[in-house]
C-alpha positions, 0 to 999 in steps of 0.5 A, a space after each residue: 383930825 386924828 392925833 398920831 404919836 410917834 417916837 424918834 428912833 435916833 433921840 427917843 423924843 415922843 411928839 404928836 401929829 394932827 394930820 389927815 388919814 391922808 397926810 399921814 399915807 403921803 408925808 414923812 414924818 421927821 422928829 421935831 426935835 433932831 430932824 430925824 425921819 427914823 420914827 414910828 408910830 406908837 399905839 395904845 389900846 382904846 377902851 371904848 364904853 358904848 353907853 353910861 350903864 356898861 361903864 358903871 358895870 365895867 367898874 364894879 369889878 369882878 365878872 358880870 359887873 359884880 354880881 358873880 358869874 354863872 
């Protein structure tokens, strides 16, 4: 189940949610802490490695994993 992090617009409270694609179409969120239903969601870039060889490339640094560009 996906984890949604919002931020409470009222108190600035950031708070986590498990809930279904679903759930998150149907429900108002409220803040857990002051009950407020003035929130919204916080997104964050993903990085994602497709296999173990393009992340120890990625982290040589520089371009081309580290042997220089052409």
């Amino acid at each position: 189940m996906p984890i949604y992090e919002y931020e409470c617009n009222k108190c600035e409270n950031i708070f986590e949610v498990s809930m279904s694609m679903k759930d998150r179409e149907d429900k108002t969120i409220v803040c857990p802490k002051c009950k407020s239903g003035n929130v919204a969601q916080l997104f964050y870039g993903v990085k994602v490695n497709i296999n173990k060889r393009s992340m120890i490339n990625n982290n040589l640094g520089g371009c081309c994993g580290g042997t220089g560009c052409s």
